[in-house]
C-alpha positions in Angstrom: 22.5 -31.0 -44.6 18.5 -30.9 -44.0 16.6 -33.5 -42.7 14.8 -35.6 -44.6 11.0 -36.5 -43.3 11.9 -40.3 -42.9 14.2 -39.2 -39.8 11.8 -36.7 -38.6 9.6 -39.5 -37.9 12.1 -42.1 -36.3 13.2 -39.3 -34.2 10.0 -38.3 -33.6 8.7 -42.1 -33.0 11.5 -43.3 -30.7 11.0 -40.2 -28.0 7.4 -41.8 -28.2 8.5 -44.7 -27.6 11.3 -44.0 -24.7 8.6 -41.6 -23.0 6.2 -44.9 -23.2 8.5 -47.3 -22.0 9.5 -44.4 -19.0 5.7 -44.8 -18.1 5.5 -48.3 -18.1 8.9 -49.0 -15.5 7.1 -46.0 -13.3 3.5 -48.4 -13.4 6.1 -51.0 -12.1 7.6 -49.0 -9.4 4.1 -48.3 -7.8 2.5 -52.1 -8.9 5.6 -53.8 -6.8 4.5 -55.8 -4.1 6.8 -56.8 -1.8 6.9 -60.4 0.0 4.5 -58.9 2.8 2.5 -56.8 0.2 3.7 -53.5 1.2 3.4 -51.4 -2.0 6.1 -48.3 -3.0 4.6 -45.4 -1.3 7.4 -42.7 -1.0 6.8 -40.1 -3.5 9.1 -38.0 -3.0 12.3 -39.8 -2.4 11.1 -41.4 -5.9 11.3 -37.4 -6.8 14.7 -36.4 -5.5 16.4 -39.9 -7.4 14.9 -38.5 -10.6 16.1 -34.8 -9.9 19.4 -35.8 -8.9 19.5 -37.8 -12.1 18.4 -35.3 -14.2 21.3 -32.7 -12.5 24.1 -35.6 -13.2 22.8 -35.6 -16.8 22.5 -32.1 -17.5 26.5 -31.1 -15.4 27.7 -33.8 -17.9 26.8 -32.4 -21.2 27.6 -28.9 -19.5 30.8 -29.7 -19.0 30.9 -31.9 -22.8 29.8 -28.7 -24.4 30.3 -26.0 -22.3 28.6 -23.4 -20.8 26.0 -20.8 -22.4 26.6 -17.3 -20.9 23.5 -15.1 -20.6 20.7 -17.3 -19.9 17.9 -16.1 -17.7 18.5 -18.9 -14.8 15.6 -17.2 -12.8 13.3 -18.2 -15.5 14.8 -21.6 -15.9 14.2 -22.2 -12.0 10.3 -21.6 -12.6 9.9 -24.3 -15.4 12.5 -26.7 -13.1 9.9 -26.5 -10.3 7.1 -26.6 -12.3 8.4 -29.8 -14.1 9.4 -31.5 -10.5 5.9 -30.2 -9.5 4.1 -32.4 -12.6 6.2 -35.1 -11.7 5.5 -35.4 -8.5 1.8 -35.0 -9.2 2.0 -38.2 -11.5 3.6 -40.2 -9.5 1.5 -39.5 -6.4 -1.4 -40.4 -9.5 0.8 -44.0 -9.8 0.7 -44.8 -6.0 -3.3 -44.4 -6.2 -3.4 -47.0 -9.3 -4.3 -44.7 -11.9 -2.4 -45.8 -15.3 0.6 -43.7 -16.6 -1.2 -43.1 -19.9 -4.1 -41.7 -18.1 -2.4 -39.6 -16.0 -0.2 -38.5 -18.8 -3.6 -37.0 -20.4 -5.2 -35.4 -17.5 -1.6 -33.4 -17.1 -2.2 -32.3 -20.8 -6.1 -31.8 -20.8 -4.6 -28.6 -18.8 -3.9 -27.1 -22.2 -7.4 -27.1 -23.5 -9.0 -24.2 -21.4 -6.1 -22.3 -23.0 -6.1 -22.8 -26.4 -9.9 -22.8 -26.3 -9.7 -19.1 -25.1 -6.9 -18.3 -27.1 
């Protein structure tokens, strides 16, 4: 059975809205004062709780559906890195003040050099 265009948009619309609502507990995170106004400034161990995370998630539904034979992992390992690499940029973007949605465009105004010379 195909989809039909009305579920293209809800799926479509709640990643939008999950990926907003991600953005606006990480604003928290870095907005948190505590009682002596100390602000969240560790980066990275923010980093590894989201990597570890992620792993939990993926070794789950690995072991749900199984294993695919034949993928290239050294590939995979690039784009991981480069992913915790963004990440980590964003966050260390949060800590300074700058919004989520703002640093959420800068990380994609990356794009435009390339499909300008494309």
């Amino acid at each position: 059975k195909k989809g039909t265009i009305p579920q293209l948009l809800w799926g479509a619309g709640g990643i939008y809205a999950c990926y907003m609502y991600y953005g606006s507990l990480q604003e928290d995170v870095f907005r948190f004062k505590d009682a002596d106004g100390g602000k969240f400034t560790y980066v990275w161990f923010l980093q590894i709780l989201e990597a570890a995370a992620n792993v939990l998630v993926s070794f789950t539904m690995l072991a749900i559906t199984g294993f695919t034979r034949g993928i290239p992992h050294e590939l995979f390992s690039v784009t991981g890195f480069t992913q915790v690499l963004s990440k980590w940029c964003t966050n260390s973007a949060l800590k300074y003040g700058v919004s989520f949605p703002v640093a959420t465009l800068a990380k994609s105004a990356k794009m435009i050099p390339v499909m300008i010379g494309s």
